[in-house]
N, CA, C and O atoms as a GROMACS GRO file, in nm:
protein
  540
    1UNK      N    1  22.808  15.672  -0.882
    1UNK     CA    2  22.865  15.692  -1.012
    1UNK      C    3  23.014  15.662  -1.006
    1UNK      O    4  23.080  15.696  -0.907
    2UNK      N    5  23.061  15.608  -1.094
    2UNK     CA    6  23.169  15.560  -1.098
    2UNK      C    7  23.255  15.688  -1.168
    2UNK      O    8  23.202  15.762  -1.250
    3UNK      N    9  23.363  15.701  -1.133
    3UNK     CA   10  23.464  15.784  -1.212
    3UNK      C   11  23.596  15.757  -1.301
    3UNK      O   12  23.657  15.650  -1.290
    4UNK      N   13  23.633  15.845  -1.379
    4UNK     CA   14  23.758  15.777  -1.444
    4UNK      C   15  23.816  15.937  -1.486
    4UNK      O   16  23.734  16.028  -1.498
    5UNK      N   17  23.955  15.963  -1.506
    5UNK     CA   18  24.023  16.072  -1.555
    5UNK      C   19  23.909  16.199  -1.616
    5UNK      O   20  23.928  16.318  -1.590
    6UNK      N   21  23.829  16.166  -1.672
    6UNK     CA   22  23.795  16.212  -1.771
    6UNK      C   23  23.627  16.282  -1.765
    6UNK      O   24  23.564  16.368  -1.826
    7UNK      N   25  23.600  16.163  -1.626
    7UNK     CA   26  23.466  16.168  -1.605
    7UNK      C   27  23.498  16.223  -1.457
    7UNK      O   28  23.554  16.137  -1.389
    8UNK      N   29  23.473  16.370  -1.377
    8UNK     CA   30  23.527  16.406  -1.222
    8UNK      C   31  23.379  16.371  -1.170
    8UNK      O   32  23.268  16.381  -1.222
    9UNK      N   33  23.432  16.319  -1.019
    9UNK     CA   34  23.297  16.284  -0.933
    9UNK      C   35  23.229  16.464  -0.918
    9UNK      O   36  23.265  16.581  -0.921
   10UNK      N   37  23.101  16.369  -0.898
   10UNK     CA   38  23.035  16.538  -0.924
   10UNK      C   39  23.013  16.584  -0.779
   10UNK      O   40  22.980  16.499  -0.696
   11UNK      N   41  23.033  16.750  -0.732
   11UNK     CA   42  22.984  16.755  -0.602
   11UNK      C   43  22.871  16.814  -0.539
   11UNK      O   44  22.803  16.896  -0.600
   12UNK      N   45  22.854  16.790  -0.458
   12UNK     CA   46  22.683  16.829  -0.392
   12UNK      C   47  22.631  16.928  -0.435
   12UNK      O   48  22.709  17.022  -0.455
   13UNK      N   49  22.501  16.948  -0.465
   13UNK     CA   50  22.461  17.110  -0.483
   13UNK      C   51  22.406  17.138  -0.345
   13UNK      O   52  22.359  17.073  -0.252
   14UNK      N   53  22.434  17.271  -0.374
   14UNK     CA   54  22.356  17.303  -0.263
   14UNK      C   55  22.239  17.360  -0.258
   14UNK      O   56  22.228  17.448  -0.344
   15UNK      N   57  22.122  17.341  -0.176
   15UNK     CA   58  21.975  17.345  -0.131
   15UNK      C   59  21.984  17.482  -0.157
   15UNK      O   60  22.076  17.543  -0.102
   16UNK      N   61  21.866  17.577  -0.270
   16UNK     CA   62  21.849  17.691  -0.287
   16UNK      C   63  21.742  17.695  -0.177
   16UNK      O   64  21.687  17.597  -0.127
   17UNK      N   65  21.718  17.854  -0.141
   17UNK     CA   66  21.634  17.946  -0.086
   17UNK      C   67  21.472  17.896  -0.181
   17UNK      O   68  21.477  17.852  -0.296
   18UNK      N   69  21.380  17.910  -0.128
   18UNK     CA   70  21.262  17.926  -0.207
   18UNK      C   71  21.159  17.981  -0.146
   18UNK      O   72  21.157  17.984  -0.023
   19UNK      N   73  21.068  18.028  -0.210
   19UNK     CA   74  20.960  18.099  -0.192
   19UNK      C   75  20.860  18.082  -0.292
   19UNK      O   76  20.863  17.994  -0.378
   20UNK      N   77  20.733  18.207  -0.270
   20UNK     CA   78  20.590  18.144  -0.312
   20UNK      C   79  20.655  18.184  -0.451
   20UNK      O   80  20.594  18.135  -0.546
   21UNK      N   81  20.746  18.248  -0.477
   21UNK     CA   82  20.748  18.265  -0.637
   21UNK      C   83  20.815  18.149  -0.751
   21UNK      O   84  20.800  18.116  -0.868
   22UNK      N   85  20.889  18.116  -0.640
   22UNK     CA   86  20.981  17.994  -0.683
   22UNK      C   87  20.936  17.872  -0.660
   22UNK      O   88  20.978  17.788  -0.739
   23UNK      N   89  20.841  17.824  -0.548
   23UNK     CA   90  20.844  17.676  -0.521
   23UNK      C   91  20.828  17.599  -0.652
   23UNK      O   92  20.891  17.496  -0.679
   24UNK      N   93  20.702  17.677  -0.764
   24UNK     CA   94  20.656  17.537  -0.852
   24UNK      C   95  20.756  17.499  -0.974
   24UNK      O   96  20.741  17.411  -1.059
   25UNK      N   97  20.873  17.602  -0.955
   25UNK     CA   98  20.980  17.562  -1.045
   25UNK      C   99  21.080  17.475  -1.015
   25UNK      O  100  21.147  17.420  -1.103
   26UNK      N  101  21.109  17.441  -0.790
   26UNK     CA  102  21.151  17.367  -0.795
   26UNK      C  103  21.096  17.239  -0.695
   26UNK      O  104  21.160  17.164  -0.622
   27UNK      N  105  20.913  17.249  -0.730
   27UNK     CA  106  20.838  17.085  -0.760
   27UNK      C  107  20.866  17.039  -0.815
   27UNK      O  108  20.895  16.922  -0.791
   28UNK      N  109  20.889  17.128  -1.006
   28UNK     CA  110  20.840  17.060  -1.157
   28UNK      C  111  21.019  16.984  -1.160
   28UNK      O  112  21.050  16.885  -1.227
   29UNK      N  113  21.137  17.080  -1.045
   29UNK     CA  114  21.253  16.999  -1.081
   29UNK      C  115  21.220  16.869  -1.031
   29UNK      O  116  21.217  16.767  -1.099
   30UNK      N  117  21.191  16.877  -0.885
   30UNK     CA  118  21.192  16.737  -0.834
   30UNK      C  119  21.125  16.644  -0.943
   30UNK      O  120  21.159  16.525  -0.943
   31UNK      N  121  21.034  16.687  -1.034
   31UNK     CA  122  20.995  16.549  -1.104
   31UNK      C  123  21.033  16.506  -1.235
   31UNK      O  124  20.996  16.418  -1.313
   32UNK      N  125  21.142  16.623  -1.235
   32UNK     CA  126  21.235  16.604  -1.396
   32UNK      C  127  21.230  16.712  -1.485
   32UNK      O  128  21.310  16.728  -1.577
   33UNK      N  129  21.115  16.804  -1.454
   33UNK     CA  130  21.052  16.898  -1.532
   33UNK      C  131  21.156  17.034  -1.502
   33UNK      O  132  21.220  17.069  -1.404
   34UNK      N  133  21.138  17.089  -1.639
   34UNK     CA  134  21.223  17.257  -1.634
   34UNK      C  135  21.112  17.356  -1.691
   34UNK      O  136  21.074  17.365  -1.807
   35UNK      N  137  21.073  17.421  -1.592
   35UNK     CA  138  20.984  17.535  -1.613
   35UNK      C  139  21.055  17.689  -1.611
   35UNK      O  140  21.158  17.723  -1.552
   36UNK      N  141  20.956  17.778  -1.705
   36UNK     CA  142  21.023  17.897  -1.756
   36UNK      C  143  20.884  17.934  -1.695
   36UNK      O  144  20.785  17.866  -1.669
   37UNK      N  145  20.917  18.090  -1.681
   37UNK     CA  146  20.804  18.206  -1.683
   37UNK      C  147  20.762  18.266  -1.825
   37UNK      O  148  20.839  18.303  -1.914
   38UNK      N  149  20.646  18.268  -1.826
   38UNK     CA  150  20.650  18.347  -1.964
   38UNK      C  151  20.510  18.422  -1.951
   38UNK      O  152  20.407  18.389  -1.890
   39UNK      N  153  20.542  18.533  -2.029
   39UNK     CA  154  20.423  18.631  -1.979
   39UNK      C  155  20.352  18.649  -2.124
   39UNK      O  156  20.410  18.642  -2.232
   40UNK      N  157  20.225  18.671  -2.104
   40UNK     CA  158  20.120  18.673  -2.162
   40UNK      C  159  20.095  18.824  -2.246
   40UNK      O  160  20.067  18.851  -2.362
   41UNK      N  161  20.120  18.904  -2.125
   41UNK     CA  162  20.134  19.053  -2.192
   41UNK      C  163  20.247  19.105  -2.336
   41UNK      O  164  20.212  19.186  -2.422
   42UNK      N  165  20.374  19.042  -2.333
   42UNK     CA  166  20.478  19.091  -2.429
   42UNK      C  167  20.508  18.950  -2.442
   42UNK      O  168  20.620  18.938  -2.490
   43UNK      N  169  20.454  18.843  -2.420
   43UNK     CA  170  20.523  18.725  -2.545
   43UNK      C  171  20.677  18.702  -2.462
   43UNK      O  172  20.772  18.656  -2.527
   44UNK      N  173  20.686  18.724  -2.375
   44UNK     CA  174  20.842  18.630  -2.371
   44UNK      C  175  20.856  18.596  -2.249
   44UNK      O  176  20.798  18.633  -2.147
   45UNK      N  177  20.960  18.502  -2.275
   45UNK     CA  178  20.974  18.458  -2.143
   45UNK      C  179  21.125  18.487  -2.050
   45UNK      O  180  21.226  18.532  -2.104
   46UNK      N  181  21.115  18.454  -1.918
   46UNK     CA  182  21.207  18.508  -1.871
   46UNK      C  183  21.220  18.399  -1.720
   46UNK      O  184  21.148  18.305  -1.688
   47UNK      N  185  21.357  18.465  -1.641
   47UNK     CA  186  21.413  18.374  -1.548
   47UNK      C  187  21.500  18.438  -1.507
   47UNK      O  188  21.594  18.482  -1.573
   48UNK      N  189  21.479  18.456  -1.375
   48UNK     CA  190  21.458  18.372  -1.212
   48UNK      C  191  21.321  18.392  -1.245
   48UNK      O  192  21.294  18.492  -1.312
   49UNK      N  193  21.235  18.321  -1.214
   49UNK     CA  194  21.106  18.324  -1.204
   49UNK      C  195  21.088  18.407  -1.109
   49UNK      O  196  21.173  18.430  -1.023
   50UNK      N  197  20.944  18.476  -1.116
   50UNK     CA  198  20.949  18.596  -1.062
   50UNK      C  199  20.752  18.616  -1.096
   50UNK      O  200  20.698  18.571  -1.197
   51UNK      N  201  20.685  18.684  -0.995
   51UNK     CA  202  20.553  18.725  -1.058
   51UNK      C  203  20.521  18.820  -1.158
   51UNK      O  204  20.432  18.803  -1.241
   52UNK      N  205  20.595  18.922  -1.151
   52UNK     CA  206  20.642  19.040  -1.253
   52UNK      C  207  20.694  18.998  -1.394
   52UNK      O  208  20.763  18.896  -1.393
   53UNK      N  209  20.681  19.034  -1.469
   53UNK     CA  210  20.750  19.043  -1.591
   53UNK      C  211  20.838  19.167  -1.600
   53UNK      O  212  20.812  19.287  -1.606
   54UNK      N  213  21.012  19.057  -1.599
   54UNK     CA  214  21.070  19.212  -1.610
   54UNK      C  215  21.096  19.303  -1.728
   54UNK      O  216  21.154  19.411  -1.724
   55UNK      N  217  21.036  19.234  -1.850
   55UNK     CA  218  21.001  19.298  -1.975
   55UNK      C  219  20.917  19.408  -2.009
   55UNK      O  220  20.962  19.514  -2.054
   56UNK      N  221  20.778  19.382  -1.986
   56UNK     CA  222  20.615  19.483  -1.941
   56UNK      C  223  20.617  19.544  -1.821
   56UNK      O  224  20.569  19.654  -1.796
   57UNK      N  225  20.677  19.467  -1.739
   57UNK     CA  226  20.599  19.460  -1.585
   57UNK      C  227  20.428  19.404  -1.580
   57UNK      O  228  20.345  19.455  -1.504
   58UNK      N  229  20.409  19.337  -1.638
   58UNK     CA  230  20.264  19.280  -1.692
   58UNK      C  231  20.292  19.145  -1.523
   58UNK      O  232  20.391  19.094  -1.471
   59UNK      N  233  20.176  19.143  -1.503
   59UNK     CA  234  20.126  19.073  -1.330
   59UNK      C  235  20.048  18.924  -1.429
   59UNK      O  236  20.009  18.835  -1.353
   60UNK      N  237  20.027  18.898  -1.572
   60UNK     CA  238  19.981  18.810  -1.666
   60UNK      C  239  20.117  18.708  -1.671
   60UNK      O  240  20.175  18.693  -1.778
   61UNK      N  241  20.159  18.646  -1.561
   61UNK     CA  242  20.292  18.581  -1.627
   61UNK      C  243  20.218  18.418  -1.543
   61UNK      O  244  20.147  18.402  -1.443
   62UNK      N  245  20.280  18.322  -1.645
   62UNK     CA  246  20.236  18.164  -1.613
   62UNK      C  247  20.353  18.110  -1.624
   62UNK      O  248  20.444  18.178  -1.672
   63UNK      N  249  20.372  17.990  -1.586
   63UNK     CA  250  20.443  17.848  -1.582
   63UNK      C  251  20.445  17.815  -1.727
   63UNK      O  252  20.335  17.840  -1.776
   64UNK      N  253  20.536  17.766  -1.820
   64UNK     CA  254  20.521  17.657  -1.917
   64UNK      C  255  20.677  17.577  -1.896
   64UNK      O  256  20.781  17.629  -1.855
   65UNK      N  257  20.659  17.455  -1.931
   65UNK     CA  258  20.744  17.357  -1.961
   65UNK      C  259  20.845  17.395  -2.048
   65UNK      O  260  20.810  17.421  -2.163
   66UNK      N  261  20.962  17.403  -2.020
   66UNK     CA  262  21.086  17.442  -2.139
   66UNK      C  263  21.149  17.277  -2.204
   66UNK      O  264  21.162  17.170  -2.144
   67UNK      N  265  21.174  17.310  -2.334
   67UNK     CA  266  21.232  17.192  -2.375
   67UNK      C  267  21.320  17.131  -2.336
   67UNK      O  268  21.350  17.025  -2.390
   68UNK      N  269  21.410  17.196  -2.195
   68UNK     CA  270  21.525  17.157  -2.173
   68UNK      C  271  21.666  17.170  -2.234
   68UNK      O  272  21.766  17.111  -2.194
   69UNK      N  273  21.658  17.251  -2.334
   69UNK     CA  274  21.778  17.222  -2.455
   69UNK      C  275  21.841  17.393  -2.505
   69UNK      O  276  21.776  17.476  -2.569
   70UNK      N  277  21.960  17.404  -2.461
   70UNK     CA  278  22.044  17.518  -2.506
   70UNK      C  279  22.169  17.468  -2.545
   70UNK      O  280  22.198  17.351  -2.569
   71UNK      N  281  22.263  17.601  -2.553
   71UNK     CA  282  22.363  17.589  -2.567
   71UNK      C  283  22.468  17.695  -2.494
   71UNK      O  284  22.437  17.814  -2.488
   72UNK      N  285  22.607  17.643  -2.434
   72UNK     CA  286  22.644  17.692  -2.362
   72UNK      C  287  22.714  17.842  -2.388
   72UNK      O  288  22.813  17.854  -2.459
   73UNK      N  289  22.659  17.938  -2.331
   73UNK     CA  290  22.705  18.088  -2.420
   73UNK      C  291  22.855  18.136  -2.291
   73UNK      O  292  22.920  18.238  -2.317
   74UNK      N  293  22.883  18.069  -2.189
   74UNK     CA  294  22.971  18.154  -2.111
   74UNK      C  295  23.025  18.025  -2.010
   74UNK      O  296  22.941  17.990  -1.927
   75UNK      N  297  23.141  17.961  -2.008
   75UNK     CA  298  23.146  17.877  -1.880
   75UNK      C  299  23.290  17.905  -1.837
   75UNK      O  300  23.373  17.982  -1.884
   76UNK      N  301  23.301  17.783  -1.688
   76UNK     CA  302  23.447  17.840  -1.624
   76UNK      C  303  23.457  17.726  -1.535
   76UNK      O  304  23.357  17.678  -1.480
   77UNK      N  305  23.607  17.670  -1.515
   77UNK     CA  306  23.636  17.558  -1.456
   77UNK      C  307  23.657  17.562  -1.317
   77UNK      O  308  23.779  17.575  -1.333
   78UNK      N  309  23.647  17.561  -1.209
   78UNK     CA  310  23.723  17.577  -1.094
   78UNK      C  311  23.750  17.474  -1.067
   78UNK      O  312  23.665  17.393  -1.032
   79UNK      N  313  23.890  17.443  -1.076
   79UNK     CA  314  23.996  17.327  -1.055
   79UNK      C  315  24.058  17.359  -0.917
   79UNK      O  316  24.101  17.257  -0.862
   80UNK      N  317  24.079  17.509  -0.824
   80UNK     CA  318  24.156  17.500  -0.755
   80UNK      C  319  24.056  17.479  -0.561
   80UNK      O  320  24.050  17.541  -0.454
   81UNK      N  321  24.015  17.386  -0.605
   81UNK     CA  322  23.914  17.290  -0.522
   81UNK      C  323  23.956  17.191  -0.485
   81UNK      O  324  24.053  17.141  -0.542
   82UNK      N  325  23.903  17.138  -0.386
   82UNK     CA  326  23.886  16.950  -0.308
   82UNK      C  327  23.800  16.938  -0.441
   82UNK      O  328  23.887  16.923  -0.526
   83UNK      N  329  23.716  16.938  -0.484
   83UNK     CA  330  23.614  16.904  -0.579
   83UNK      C  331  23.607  16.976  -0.714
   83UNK      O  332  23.505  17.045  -0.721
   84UNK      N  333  23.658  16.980  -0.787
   84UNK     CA  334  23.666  17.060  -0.942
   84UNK      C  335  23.515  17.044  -0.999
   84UNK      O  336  23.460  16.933  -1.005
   85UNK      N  337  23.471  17.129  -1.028
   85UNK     CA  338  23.340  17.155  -1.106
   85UNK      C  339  23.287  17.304  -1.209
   85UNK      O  340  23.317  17.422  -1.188
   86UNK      N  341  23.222  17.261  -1.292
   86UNK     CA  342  23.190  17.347  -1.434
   86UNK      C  343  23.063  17.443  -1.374
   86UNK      O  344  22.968  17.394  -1.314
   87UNK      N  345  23.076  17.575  -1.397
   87UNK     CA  346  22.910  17.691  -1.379
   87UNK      C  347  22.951  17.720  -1.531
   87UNK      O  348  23.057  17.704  -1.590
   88UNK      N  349  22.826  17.766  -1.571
   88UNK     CA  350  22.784  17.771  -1.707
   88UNK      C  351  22.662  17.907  -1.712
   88UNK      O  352  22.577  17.941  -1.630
   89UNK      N  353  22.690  17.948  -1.809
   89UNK     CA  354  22.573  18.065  -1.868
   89UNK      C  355  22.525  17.928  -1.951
   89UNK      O  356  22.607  17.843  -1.986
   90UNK      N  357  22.367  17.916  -1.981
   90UNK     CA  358  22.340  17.836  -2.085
   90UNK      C  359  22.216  17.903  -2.147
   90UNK      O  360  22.109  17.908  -2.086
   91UNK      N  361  22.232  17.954  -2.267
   91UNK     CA  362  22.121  18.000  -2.353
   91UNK      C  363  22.013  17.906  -2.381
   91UNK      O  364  22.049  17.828  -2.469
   92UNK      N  365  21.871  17.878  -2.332
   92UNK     CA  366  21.775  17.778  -2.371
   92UNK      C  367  21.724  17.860  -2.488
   92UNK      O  368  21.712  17.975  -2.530
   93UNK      N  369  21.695  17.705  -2.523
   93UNK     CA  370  21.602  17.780  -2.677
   93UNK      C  371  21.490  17.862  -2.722
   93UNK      O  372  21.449  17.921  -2.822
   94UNK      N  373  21.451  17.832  -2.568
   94UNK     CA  374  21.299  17.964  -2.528
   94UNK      C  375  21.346  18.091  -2.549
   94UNK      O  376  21.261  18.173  -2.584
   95UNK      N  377  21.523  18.150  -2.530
   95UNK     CA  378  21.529  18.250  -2.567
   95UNK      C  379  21.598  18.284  -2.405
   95UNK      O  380  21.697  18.358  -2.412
   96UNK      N  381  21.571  18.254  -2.305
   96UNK     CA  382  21.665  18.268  -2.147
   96UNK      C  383  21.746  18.250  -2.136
   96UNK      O  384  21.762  18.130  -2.160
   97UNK      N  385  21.875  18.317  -2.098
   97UNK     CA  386  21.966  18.280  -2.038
   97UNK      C  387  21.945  18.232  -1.859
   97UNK      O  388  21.890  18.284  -1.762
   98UNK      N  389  22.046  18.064  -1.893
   98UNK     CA  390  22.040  18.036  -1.707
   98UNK      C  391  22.138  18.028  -1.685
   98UNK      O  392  22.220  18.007  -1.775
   99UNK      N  393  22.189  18.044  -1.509
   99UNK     CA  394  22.357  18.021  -1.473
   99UNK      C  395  22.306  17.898  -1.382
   99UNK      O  396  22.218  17.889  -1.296
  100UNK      N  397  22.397  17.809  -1.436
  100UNK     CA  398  22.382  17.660  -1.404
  100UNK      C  399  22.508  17.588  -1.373
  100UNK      O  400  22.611  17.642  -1.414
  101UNK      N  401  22.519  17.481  -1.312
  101UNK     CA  402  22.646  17.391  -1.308
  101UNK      C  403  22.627  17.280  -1.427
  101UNK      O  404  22.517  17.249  -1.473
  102UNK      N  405  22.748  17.226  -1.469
  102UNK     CA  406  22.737  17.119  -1.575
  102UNK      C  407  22.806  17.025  -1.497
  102UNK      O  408  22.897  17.046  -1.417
  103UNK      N  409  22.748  16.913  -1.532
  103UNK     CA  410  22.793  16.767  -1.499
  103UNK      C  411  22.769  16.645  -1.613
  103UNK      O  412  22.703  16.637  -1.716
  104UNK      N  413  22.874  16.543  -1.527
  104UNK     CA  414  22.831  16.442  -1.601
  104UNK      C  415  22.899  16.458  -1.753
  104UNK      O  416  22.846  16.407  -1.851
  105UNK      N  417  23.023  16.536  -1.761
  105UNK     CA  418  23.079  16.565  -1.861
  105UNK      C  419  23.269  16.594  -1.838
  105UNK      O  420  23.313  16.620  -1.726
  106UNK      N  421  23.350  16.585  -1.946
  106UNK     CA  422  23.477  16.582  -1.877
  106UNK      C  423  23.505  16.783  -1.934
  106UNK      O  424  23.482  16.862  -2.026
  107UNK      N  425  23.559  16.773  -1.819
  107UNK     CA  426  23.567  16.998  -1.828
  107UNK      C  427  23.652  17.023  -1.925
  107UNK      O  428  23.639  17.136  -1.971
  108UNK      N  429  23.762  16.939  -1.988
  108UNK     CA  430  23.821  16.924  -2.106
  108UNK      C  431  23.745  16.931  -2.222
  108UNK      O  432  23.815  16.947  -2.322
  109UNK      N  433  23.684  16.928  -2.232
  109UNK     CA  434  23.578  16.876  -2.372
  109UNK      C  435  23.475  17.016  -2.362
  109UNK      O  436  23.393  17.039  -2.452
  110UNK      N  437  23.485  17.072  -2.286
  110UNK     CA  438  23.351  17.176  -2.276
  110UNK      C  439  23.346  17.289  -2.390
  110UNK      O  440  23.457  17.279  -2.442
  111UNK      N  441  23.296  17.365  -2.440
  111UNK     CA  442  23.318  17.454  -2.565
  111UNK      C  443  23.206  17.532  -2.525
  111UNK      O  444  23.102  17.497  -2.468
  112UNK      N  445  23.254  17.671  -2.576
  112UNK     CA  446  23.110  17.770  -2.616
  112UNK      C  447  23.059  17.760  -2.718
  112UNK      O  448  23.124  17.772  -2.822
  113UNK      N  449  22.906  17.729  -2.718
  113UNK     CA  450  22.851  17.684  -2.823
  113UNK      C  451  22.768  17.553  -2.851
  113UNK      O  452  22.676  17.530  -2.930
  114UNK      N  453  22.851  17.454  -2.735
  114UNK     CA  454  22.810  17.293  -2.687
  114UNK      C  455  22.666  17.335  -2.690
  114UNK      O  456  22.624  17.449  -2.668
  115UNK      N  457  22.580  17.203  -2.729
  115UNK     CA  458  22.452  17.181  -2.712
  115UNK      C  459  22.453  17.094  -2.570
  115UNK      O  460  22.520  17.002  -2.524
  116UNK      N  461  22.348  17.170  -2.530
  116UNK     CA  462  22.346  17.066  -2.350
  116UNK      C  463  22.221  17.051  -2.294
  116UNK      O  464  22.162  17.153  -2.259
  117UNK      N  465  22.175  16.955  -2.280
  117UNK     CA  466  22.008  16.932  -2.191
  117UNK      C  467  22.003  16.939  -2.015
  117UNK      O  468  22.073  16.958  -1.916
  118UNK      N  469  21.918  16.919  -2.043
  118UNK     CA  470  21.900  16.963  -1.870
  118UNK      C  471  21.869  16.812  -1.784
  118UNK      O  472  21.775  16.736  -1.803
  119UNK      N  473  21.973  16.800  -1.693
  119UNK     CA  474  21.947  16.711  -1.597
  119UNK      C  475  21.894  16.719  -1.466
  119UNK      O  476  21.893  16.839  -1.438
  120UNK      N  477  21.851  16.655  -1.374
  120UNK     CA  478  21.836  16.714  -1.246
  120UNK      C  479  21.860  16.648  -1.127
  120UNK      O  480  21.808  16.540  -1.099
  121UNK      N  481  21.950  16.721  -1.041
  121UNK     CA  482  22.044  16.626  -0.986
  121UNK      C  483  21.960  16.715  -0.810
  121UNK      O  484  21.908  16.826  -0.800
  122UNK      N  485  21.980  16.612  -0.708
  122UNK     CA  486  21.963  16.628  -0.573
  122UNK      C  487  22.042  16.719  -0.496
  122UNK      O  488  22.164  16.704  -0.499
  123UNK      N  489  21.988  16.818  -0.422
  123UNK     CA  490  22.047  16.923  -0.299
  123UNK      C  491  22.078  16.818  -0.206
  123UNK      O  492  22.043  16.701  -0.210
  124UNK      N  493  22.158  16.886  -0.113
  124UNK     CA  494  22.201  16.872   0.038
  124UNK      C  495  22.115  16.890   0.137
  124UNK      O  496  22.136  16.871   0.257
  125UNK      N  497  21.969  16.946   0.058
  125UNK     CA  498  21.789  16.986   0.141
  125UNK      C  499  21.716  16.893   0.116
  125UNK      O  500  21.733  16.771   0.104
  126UNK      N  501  21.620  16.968   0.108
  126UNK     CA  502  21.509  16.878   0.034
  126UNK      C  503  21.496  16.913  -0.146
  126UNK      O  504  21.426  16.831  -0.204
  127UNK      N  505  21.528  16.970  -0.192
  127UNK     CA  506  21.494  17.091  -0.290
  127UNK      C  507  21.613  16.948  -0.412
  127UNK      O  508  21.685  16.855  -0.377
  128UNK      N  509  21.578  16.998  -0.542
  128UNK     CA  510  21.657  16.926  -0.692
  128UNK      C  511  21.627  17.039  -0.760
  128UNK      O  512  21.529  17.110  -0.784
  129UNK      N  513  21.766  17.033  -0.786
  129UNK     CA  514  21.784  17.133  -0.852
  129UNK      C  515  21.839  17.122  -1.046
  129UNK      O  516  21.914  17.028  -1.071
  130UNK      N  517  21.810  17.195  -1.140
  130UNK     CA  518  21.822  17.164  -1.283
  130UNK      C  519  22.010  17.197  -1.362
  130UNK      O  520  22.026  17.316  -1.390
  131UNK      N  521  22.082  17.145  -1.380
  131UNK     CA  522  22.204  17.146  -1.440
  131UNK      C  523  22.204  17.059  -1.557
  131UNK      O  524  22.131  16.960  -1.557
  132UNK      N  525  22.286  17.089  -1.664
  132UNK     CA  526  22.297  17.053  -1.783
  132UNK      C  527  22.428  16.978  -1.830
  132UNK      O  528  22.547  17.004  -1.814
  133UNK      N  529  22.386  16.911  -1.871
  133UNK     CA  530  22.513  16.782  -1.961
  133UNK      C  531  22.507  16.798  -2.090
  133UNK      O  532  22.402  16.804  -2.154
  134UNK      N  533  22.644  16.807  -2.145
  134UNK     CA  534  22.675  16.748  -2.338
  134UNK      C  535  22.551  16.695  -2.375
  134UNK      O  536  22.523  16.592  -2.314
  135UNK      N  537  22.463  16.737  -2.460
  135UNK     CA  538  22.364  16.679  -2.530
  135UNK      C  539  22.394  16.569  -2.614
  135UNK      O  540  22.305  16.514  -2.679
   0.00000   0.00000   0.00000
């Protein structure tokens, strides 16, 4: 990727931890996909994925596909880096809040409130992980 003032090179993520609760959320990243938990017992959904519902506590919780699409409710710049980069609270429209990095955007321009989709960018592992860009 090429850079310019406006556009900062983006830097590595790093390879999360996973387990049996987590792997198929980050398969569905490796293939582009953003999956939510959502439970069957009380209707909602929720995140870190988890077998539990921390709503019911209902053991009825599945996989579905999220649209990918929120808006940013909380973010913060760290400039005083080798590498300057954006973490973000981002409200999806399923109703979850996620804490995510943003890229692919200039940190000048960022606002609470921005509409932002979900991209999915490569670990330092094996693992891809889901961050969000300016919609």
């Amino acid at each position: 990727m090429t850079t310019t003032p406006d556009t900062p090179a983006q830097r590595a993520f790093t390879a999360p931890g996973t387990n049996i609760e987590n792997q198929a959320y980050f398969d569905a990243a490796r293939e582009g996909r953003l999956l939510l938990k959502h439970c069957a017992g009380c209707g909602q959904y929720h995140f870190y994925p988890r077998a539990i519902c921390p709503h019911c506590f209902s053991e009825d919780t599945h996989w579905k596909e999220s649209a990918g699409q929120g808006t940013i409710y909380s973010f913060s710049v760290m400039r005083r880096v080798p590498q300057p980069y954006a973490i973000a609270y981002v409200a999806l429209d399923e109703g979850v809040t996620v804490m995510t990095g943003l890229v692919d955007c200039d940190f000048d321009q960022l606002a609470i409130g921005q509409r932002v989709r979900a991209v999915f960018r490569p670990t330092d592992g094996e693992a891809t992980v889901p961050a969000f860009t300016p919609a």
